[in-house]
N, C-alpha and C positions, 0 to 999 in steps of 0.2 A: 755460697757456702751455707749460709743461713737456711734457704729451702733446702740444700741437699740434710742439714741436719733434722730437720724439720719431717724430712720425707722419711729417713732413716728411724726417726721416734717414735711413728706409725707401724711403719714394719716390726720391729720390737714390739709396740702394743699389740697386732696382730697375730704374732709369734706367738706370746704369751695370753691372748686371748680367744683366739679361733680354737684351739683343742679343749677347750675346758665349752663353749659355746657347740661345736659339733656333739661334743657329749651329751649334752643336756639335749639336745636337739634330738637325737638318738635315743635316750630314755623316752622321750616324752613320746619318739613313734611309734616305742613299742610298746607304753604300758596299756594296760589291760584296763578295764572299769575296775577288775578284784582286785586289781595295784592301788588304784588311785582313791576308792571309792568301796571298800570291806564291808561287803554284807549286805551292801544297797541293794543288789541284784542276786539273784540266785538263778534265775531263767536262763534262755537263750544269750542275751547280750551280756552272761556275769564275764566270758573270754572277749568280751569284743575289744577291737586295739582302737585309743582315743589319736585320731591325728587330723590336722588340716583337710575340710572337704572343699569342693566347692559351695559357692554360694545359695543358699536353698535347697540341697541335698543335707538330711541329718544324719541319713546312715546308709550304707552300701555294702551290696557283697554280692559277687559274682553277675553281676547284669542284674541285679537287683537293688532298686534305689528303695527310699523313704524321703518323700519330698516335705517343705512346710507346707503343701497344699494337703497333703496327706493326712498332717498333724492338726492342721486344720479343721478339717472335715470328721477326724474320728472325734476331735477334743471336741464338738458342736452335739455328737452323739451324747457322751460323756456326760455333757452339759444338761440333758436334757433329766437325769435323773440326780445329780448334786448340785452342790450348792457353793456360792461364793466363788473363791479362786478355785476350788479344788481341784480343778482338769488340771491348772496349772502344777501346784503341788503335786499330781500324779505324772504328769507328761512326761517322763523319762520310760515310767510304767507302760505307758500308753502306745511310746513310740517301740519298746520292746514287743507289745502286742500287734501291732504292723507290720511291724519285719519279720516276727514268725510266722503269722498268715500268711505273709508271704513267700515267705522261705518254704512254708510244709505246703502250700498249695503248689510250688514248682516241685518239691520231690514228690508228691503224691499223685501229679501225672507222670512224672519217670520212671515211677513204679506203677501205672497202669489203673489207679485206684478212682473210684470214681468219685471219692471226699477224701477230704481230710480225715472224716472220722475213721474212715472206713481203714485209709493208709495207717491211722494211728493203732486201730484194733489191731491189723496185720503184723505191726510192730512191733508190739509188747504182747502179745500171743494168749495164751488161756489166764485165767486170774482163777487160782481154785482157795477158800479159804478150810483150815480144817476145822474137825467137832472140836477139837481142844481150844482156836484161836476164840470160835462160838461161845467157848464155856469160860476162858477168863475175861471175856469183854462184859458178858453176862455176871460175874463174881465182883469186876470191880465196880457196874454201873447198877448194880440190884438196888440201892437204895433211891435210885433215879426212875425206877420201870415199876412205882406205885403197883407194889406188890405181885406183880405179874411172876408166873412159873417158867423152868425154862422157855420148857414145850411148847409154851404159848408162843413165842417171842424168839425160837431159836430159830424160823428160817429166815425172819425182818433182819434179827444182827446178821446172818448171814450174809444176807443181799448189801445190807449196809458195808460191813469188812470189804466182800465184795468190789463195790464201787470205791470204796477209799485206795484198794490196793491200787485198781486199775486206774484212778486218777494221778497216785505216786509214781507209775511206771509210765507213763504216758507222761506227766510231766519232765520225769530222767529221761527220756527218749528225745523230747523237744528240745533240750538243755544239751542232748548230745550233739544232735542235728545243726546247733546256733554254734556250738565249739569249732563245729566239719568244715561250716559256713566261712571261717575267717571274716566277720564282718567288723569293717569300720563306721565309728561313730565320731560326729561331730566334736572336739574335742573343747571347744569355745561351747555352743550348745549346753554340752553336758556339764558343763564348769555351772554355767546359770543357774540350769534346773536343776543340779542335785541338793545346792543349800534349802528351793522351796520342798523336795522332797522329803530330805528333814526332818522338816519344821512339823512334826510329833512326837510325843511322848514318851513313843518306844524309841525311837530312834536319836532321840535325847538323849534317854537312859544308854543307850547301847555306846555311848562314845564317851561314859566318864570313867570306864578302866574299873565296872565293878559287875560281877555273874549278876544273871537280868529270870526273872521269871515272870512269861506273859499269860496271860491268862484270858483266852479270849471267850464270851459266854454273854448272854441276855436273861434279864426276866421271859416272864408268858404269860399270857394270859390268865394263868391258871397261879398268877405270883410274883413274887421277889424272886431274883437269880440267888439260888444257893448256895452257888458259886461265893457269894459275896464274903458272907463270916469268916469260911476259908479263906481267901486273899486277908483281910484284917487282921487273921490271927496270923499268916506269916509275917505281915509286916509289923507285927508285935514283937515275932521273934528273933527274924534276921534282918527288918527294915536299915540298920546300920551297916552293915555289908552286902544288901543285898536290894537290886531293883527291881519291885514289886509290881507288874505294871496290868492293870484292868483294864480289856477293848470291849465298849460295848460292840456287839456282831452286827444289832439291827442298826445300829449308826453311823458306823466308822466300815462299811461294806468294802472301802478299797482296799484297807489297811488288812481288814481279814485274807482280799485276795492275793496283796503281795507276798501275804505269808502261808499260802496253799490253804489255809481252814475252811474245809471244807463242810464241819460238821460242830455244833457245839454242846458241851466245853470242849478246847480245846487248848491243852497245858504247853507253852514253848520254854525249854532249858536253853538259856546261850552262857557263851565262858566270857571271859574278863574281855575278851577283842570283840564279844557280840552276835558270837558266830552261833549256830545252832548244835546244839550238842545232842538233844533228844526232846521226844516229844509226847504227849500222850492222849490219846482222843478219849473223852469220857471223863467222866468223873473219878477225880485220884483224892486219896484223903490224908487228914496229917502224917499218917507210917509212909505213905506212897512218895510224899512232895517230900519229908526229910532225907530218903533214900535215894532219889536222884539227886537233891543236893550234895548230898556226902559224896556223891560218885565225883561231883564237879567241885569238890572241896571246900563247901562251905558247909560248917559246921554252929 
């Protein structure tokens, strides 16, 4: 009698514990990195689903692995131009960079391409910028082009525009590509490295629930970054509601690439979750920076 009750108080805990246990189980197959993990990714891996792989596989999709030998070998790469942990702290970054390679070099022979680049070109198609885009990149950065005329300098911003555009459409292309993919990622893996991922400044700023302005720029040779006074007077003005955050470009080089900057200055807007809300390449000045503010509500 004693076991039969015994056995009987089991099935009860099981009754009332198995459906509340399969559910969690079920969230957890499905969430997304953009579920789990807001803003860490933007690339290819931002839809991938976090679930149980096997042992030494980090990521998969469709006959397409990423092994730790993989991660290995790139991180060695990695290593060879930073410093301390940093491959670490970037390795989520890193392992996103793998499995796109590899992803766009298998669509870039199904589409018959003889590169990647070449498949990439074919994809996002002509980049045209017009005389107008010319002429307000030119108005807003004139105090940066040491007196130059347009004329002089209107077919350089061109080229420049140019190459930014077809870097943003080629990046949206890749990010499509990694959606199409359904790729899974290690879900233990990713639990590790996303705290060393982090562990920066911006990314600090981005998770205490307040609008974040980055400002990413260097000195030159030829000086002090400019940039500078700017940043100090906003956090003069809005520092209490508002995260001001300076990347050097020539030092913090990963940190530029997770966030596409391509080119510097380069102004990032995010809202209170940390998300990107707009952005501005070139030099923006006190009218410019309180005006995308006010758009994002901070006054």
């Amino acid at each position: 009698m004693k076991k039969r009750t015994e056995w009987l108080s089991w099935v009860v805990v099981w009754i009332l514990v198995a459906p509340q246990a399969w559910t969690q189980n079920k969230e957890t197959e499905h969430q997304t990195m953009a579920d789990a993990y807001p803003g860490l990714l933007a690339g290819g891996l931002s839809q991938a689903r976090l679930v149980e792989l096997p042992e030494g596989i980090l990521a998969r999709s469709k006959g397409v692995d990423v092994t730790e030998k993989d991660m290995d070998d790139e991180s060695m790469r990695f290593s060879a131009s930073i410093h301390g942990n940093e491959s670490q702290k970037h390795a989520i970054f890193i392992l996103e960079k793998i499995m796109m390679d590899k992803l766009l070099l298998q669509v870039a022979k199904e589409e018959s391409a003889l590169s990647v680049q070449e498949y990439l070109s074919m994809a996002v198609g002509e980049t045209i910028v017009t005389d107008q885009e010319v002429e307000e990149f030119f108005e807003s950065n004139e105090s940066m082009l040491h007196g130059a005329k347009l004329e002089q300098v209107k077919e350089q911003i061109r080229s420049h525009l140019m190459r930014q555009k077809a870097d943003k459409s080629k990046a949206e292309h890749i990010r499509s590509v990694g959606e199409a993919a359904e790729i899974e990622l290690s879900a233990a893996w990713v639990k590790e490295k996303a705290n060393l991922a982090m562990d920066n400044p911006v990314d600090k700023a981005r998770g205490n629930g307040r609008h974040s302005l980055l400002v990413f720029s260097s000195g030159s040779c030829c000086g002090p970054d400019r940039m500078l006074p700017l940043v100090e007077w906003v956090r003069e003005i809005h520092g209490d509601r508002l995260n001001v955050i300076y990347v050097n470009a020539r030092t913090d080089q990963l940190l530029c690439q997770r966030y596409g900057v391509q080119a510097i200055p380069t102004l990032v807007f995010l809202n209170e979750k940390g998300l990107e809300v707009s952005r501005n390449l070139g030099f923006l000045d006190e009218t410019g920076i309180e005006e995308r503010l006010a758009q994002m509500g901070v006054h």
